[in-house]
C-alpha positions as CSV (number, residue, x, y, z in Angstrom):
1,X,-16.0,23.1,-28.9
2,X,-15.2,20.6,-31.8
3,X,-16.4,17.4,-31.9
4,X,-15.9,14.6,-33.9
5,X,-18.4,14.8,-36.3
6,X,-21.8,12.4,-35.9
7,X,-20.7,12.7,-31.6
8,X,-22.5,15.5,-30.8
9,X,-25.2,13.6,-29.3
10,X,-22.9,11.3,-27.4
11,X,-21.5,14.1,-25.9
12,X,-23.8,15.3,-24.5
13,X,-25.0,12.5,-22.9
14,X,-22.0,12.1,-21.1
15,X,-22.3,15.7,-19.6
16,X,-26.2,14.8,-18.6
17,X,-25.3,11.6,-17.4
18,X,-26.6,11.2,-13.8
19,X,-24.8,9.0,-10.7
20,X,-25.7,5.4,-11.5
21,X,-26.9,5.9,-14.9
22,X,-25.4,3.0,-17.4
23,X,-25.3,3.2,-21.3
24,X,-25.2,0.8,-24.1
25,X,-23.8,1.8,-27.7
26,X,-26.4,1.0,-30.7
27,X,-25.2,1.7,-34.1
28,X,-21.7,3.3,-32.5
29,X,-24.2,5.9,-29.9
30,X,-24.5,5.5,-26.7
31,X,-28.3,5.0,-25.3
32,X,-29.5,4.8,-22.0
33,X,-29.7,1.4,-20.4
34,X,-33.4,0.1,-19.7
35,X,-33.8,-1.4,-16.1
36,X,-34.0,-5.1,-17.5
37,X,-30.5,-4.4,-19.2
38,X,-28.8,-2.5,-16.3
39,X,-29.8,-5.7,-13.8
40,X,-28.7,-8.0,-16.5
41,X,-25.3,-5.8,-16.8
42,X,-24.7,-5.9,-12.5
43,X,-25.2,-9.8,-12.7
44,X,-23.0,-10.3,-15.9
45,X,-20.2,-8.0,-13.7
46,X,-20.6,-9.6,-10.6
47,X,-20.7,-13.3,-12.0
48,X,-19.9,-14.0,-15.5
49,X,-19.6,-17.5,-15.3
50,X,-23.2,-17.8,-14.4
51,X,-24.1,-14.9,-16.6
52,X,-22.3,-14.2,-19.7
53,X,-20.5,-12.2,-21.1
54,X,-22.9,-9.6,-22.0
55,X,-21.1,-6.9,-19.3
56,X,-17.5,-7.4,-21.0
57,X,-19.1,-7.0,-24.7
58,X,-21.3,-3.6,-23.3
59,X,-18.5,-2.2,-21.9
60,X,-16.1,-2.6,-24.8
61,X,-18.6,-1.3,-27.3
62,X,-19.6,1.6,-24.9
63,X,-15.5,2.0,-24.0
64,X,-15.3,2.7,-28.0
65,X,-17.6,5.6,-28.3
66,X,-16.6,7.3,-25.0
67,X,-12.6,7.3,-26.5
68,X,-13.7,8.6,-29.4
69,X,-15.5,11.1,-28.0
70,X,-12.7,12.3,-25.8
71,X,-9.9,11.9,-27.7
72,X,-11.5,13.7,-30.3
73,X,-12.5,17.2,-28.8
74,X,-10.7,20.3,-29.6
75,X,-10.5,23.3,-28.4
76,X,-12.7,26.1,-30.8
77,X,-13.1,29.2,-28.3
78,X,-12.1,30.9,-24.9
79,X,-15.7,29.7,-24.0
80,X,-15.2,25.9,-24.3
81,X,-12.6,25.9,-21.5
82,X,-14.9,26.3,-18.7
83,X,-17.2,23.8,-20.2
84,X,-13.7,20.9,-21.0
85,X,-13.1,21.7,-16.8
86,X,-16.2,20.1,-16.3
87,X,-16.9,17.6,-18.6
88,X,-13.2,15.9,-17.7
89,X,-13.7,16.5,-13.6
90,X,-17.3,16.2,-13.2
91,X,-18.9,14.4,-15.7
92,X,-16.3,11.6,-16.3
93,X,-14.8,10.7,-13.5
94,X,-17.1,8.1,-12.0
95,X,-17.0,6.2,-15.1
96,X,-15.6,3.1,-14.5
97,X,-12.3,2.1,-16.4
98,X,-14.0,-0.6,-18.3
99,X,-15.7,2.2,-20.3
100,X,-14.3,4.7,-19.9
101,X,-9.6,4.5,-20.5
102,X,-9.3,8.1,-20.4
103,X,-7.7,8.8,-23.9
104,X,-7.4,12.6,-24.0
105,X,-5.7,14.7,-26.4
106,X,-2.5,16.0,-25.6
107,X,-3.1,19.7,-25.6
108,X,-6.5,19.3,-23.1
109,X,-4.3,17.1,-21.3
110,X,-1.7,20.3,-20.7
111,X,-4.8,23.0,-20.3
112,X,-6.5,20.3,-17.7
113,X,-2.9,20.5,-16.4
114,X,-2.9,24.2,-15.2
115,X,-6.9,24.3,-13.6
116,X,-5.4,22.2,-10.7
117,X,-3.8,23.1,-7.3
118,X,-1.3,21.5,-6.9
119,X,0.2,21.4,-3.6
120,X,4.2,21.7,-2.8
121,X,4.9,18.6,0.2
122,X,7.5,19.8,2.2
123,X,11.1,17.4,2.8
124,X,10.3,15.7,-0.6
125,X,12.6,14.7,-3.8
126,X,12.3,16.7,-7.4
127,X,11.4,13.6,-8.3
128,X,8.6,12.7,-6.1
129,X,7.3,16.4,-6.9
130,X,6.8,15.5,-10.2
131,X,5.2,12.4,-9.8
132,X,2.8,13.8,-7.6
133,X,1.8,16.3,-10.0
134,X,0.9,13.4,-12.7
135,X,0.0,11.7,-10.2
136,X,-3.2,14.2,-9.0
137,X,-4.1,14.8,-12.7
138,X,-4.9,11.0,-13.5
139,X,-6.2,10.7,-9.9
140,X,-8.7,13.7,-10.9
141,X,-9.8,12.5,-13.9
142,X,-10.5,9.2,-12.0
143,X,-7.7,7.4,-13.3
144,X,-6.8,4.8,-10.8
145,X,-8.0,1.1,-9.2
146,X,-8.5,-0.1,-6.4
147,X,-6.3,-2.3,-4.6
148,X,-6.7,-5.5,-1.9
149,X,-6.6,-5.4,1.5
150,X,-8.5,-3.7,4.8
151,X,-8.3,0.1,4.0
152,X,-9.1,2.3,1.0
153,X,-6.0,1.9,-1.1
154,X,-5.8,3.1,-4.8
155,X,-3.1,2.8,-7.5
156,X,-3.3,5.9,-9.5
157,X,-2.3,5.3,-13.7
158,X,-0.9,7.3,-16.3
159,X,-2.6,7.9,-19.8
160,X,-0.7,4.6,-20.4
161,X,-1.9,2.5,-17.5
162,X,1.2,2.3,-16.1
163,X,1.7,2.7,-12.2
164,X,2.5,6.3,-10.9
165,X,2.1,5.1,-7.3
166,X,-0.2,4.3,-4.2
167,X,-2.2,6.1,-2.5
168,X,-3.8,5.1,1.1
169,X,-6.8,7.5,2.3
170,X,-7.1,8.8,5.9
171,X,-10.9,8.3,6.0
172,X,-10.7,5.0,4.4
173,X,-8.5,3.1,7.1
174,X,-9.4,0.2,9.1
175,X,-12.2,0.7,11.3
176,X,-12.3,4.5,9.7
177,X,-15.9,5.4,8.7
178,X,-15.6,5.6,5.5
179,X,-13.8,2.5,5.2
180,X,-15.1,0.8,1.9
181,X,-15.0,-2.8,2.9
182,X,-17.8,-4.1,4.5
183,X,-15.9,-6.4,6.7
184,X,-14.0,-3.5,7.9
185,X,-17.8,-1.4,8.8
186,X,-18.2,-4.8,11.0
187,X,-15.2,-5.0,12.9
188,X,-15.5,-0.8,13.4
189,X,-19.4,-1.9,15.1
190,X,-18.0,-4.8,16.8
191,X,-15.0,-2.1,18.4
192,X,-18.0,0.9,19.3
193,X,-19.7,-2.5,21.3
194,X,-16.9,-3.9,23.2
195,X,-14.0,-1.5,23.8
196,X,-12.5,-3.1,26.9
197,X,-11.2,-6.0,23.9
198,X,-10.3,-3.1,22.0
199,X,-6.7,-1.3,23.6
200,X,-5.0,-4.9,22.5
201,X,-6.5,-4.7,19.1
202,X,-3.9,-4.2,16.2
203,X,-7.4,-2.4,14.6
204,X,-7.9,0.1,17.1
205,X,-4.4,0.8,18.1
206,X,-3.0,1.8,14.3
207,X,-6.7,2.3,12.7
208,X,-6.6,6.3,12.1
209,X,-2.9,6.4,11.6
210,X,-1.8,3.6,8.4
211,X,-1.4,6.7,6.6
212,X,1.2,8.5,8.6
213,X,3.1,5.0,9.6
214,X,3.6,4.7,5.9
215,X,5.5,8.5,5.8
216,X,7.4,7.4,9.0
217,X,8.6,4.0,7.8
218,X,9.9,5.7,4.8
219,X,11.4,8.2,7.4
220,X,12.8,5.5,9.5
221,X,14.6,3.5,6.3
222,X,15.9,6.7,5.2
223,X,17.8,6.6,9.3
224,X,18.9,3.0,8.6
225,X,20.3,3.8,4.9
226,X,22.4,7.0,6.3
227,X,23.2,4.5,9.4
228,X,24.5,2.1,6.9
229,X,26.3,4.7,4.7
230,X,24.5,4.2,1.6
231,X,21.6,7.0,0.7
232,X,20.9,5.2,-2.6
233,X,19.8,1.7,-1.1
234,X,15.7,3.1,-1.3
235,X,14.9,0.4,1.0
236,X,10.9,2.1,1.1
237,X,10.0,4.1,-1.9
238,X,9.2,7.5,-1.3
239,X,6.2,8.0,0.9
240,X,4.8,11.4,2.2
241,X,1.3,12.4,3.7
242,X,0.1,14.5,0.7
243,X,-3.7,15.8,-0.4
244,X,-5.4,14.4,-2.9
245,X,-8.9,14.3,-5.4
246,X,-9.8,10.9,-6.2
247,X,-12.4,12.1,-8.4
248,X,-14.7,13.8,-6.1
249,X,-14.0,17.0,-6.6
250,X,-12.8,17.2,-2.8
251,X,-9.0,16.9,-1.6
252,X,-8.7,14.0,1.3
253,X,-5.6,13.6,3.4
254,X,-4.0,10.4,2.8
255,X,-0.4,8.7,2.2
256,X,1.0,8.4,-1.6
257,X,3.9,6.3,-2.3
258,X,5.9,6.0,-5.4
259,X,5.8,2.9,-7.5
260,X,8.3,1.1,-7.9
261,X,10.2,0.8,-11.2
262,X,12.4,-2.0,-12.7
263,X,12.9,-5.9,-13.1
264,X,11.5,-7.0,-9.6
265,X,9.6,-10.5,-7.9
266,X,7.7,-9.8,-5.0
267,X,9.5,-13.2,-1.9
268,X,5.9,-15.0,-2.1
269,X,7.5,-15.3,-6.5
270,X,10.7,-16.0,-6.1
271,X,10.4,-18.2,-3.2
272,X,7.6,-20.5,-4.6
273,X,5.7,-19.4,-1.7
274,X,2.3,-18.0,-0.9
275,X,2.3,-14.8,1.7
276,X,3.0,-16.9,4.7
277,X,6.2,-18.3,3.3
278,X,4.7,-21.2,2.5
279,X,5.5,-23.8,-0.3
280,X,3.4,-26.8,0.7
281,X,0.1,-28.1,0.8
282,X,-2.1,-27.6,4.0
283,X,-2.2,-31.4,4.6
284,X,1.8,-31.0,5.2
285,X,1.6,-28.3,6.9
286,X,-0.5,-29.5,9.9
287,X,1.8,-32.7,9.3
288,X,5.1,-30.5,10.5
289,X,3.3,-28.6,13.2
290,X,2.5,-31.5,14.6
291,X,5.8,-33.0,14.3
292,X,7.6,-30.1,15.8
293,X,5.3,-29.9,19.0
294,X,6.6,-34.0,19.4
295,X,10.1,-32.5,18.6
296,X,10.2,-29.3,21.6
297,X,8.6,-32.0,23.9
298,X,11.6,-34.9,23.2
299,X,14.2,-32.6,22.2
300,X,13.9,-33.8,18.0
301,X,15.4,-32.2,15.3
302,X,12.0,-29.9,14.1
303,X,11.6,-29.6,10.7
304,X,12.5,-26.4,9.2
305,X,11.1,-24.5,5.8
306,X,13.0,-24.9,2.8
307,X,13.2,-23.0,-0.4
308,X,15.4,-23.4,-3.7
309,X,16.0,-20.1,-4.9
310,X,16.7,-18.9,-0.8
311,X,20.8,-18.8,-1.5
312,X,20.2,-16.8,-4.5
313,X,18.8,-13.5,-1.4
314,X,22.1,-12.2,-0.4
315,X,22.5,-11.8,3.3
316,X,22.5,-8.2,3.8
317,X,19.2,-8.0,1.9
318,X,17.8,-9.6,4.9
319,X,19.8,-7.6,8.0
320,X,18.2,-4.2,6.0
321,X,14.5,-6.0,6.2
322,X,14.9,-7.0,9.9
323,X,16.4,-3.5,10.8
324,X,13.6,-1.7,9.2
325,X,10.4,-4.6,10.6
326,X,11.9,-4.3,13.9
327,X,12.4,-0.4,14.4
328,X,8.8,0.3,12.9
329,X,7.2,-3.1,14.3
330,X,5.5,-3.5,10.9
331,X,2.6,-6.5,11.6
332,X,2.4,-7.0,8.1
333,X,5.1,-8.1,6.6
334,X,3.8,-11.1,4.7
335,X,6.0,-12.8,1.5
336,X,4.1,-10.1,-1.3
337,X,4.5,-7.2,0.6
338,X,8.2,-6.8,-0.7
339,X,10.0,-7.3,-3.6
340,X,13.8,-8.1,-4.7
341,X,15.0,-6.1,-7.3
342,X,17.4,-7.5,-10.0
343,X,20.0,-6.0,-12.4
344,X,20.3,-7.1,-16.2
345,X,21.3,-10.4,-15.7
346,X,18.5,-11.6,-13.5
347,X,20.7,-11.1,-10.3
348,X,19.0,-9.7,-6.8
349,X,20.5,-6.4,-5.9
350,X,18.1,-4.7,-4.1
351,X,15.0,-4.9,-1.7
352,X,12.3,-2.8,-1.8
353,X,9.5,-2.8,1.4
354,X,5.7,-1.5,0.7
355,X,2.5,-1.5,2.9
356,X,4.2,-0.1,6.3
357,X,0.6,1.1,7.3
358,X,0.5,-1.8,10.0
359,X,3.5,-0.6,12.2
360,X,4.5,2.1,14.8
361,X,1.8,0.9,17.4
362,X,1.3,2.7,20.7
363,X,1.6,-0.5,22.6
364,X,3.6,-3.9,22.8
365,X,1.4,-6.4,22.0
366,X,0.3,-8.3,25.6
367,X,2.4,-11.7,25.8
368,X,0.0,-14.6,24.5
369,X,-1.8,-12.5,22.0
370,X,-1.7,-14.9,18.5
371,X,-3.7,-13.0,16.7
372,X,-1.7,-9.8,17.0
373,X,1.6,-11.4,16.7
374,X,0.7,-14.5,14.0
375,X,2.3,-12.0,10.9
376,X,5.0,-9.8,13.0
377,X,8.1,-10.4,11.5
378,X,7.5,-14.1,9.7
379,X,10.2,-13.9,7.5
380,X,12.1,-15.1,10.8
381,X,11.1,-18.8,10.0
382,X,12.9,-18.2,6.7
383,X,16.5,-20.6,6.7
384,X,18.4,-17.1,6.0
385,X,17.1,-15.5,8.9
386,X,19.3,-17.4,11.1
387,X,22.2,-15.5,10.2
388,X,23.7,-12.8,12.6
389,X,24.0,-9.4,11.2
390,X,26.9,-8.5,9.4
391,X,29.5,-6.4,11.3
392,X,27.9,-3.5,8.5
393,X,24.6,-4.2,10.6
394,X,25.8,-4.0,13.4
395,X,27.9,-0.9,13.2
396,X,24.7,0.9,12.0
397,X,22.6,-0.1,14.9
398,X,25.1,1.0,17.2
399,X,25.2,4.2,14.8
400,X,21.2,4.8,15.7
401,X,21.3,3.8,19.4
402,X,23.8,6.4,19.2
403,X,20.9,9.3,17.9
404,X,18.4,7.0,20.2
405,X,17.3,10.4,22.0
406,X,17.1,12.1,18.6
407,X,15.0,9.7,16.8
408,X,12.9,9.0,19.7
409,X,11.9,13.5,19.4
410,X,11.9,13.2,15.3
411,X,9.2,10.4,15.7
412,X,7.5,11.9,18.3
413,X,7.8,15.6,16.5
414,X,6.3,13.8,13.3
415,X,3.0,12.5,15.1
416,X,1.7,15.4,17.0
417,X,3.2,17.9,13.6
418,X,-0.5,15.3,13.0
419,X,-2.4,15.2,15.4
420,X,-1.8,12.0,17.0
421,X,-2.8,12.2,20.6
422,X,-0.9,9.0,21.1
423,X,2.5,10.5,19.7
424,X,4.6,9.7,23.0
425,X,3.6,6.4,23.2
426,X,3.9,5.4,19.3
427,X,7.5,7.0,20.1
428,X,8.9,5.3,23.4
429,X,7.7,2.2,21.6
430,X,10.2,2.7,19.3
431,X,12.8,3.8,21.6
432,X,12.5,0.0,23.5
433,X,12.7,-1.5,20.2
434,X,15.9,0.3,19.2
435,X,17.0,-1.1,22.7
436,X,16.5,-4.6,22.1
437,X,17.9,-4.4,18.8
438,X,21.1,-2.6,20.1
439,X,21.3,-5.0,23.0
440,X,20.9,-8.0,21.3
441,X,22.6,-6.7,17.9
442,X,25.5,-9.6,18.1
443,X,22.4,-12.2,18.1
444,X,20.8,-14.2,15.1
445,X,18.3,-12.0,13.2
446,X,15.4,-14.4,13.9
447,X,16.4,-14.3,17.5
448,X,16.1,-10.8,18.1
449,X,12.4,-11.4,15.9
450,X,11.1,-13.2,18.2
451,X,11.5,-10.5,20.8
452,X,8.0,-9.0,20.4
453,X,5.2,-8.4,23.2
454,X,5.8,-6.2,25.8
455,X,6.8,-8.9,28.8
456,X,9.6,-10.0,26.9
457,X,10.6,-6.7,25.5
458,X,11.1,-5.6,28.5
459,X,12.7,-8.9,29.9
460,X,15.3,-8.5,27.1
461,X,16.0,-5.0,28.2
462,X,16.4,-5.9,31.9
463,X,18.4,-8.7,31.0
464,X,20.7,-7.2,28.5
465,X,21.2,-4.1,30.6
């Protein structure tokens, strides 16, 4: 194998390198980290402000070395390949990004191409095919970050850092196991000790199955785009359940969803707002809570939210967001969990919805329950929400009620095709919310949002039948 010359050393240290092990570069080499250094290292990483700098200045010299190291190897003989497979998928993939940005020459790049399996998903785009095939490359080679929020969620990079898409892990879901957050290991103890407080639960009821709610919202958007005539809206980008190596040399089952591409804001930006459409301080907000308990008691004027930029969303934006929350019951759908997509000249044209892991329960939340219901569907306190659908709305949920038998098997189908042994409840769920969405289609969209445990689902049923 050629190396660059003077590196020999350095790479071979990297391919002895044991888990844990950290280096620091002397003179341009990398060296093994003593144990005062390493615990100075972790305490610079976890808290810089209290200690330095000294992690972000290792890890840039030591980030120097290792790219020149693998940027710099070339192929010599029909004997180095066996040794390239394992240097790039076993020796470096645990490094962390901040020494390690995975600069590889091009023609490894194409040889490390063909020593993986990649694996054809069924029902999927050319598009998304190809994505995926980058996608478990650069996921291999440990290419990828993690990302906020309850489960194990990863955003997989190119050679350039740029997004290729998500990826959400079956075994790394609320309450799952191996569930990386340690708030999410107590909540899975506190589940195992009471269970009776656990069929309510929003944890226990979707924890298992994020992954394959995220394929089925995508499923369900792609219903409601046909409904509405228009394939090309790509309300969710594409989501499958797909296998993939993060790094460990073992495939896990998870979800993988496109990134999206273009000029985009996610609401929370545009609005002014943090994720629970919120534009004021917290003093205010307890201010107008108050004020509008006074105002349902006297029969006041309550004070509603504002926004400046919320005439700028056009309507139908809005009836494809409430169509899609409702018919999935996403519990999730806070102000950064989608975005509005705008053409050349800064206009919105398009919505995009991510993170549909928290929808497509088994049950109707019980009447009463806040802390199930406290996220469901808040952009129906947004001023725009207050609209009826548009007659194009409408004609498409009459269009779905229309399949309602169909859908209901498809989502069904879809579950058990996985193993769900809660597949016909996940799907009559979703049958009764088509219901009160057909039933109540001619109503304000924040009216039929409000329709959301399971006494007054099936009240609105009743009544509208």
């Amino acid at each position: 194998m050629l190396i660059k010359s003077g590196y020999k050393e350095d790479f071979i240290a990297l391919v002895k390198r044991q888990k844990g092990e950290l280096f620091a570069a002397e003179g341009g080499h990398l060296r093994k980290m003593g144990f005062g250094e390493s615990l100075r290292y972790r305490l610079s990483s976890c808290c810089p402000k209290l200690f330095g700098k000294y992690a972000e200045r290792v890890s840039s010299e030591v980030r120097t070395v290792i790219d020149t190291v693998t940027s710099s190897l070339r192929i010599q003989n029909q004997g180095d390949y066996k040794h390239l497979k394992n240097f790039y998928f076993t020796s470096l993939p645990s490094l962390s990004r901040r020494v390690y940005s995975r600069k590889i020459h091009k023609s490894i790049r194409e040889y490390l191409k063909t020593q993986l399996e990649y694996r054809w998903v069924p029902e999927t785009t050319i598009n998304f095919q190809n994505e995926m095939k980058r996608a478990q490359l650069w996921a291999a080679l440990g290419n990828f970050e993690m990302l906020g929020g309850s489960s194990g969620s990863y955003r997989i990079l190119d050679e350039n850092e740029n997004p290729i898409g998500v990826c959400k892990l079956a075994d790394e879901e609320p309450l799952a196991e191996n569930n990386p957050r340690f708030s999410q290991q107590c909540k899975r103890r506190f589940h195992a000790m009471c269970p009776s407080w656990s069929r309510a639960s929003l944890f226990k009821t979707i924890a298992g199955q994020a992954y394959l709610a995220e394929s089925v919202t995508y499923k369900i958007a792609t219903w409601v785009e046909a409904a509405l005539k228009d394939p090309s809206l790509n309300l969710v980008p594409e989501t499958h359940v797909v296998k993939i190596d993060l790094g460990l040399k073992k495939e896990k089952k998870g979800s993988f969803q496109l990134w999206i591409q273009g000029d985009k804001s996610t609401a929370a930006e545009h609005l002014g707002a943090d994720e629970n459409y919120e534009n004021i301080s917290k003093p205010r907000q307890l201010l107008r809570s108050i004020y509008n308990v006074a105002a349902r008691c006297f029969g006041w004027t309550p004070i509603e939210r504002t926004f400046e930029k919320i005439d700028e969303i056009p309507d139908d934006l809005i009836d494809y967001l409430a169509l899609v929350d409702i018919l999935t019951a996403n519990h999730d759908r806070h102000a950064e969990n989608w975005y509005l997509m705008k053409n050349e000249k800064g206009e919105i044209k398009d919505i995009r919805l991510i993170d549909g892991g928290w929808s497509m329960s088994p049950y109707h939340p019980p009447c009463g329950s806040h802390f199930l219901l406290r996220h469901q569907y808040l952009w129906r306190l947004l001023p725009i929400a207050k609209n009826p659908f548009s007659q194009k709305a409408i004609e498409a949920i009459e269009k779905l009620h229309g399949k309602l038998d169909e859908l209901e098997a498809m989502v069904k189908s879809f579950y058990e095709e996985h193993g769900d042994d809660m597949a016909a409840e996940r799907a009559a769920c979703f049958k009764d919310r088509l219901e009160v969405l057909f039933k109540m289609r001619y109503k304000a969209k924040a009216e039929v949002a409000k329709i959301r445990s399971e006494s007054e689902i099936r009240q609105a049923i009743a009544a509208a039948g």
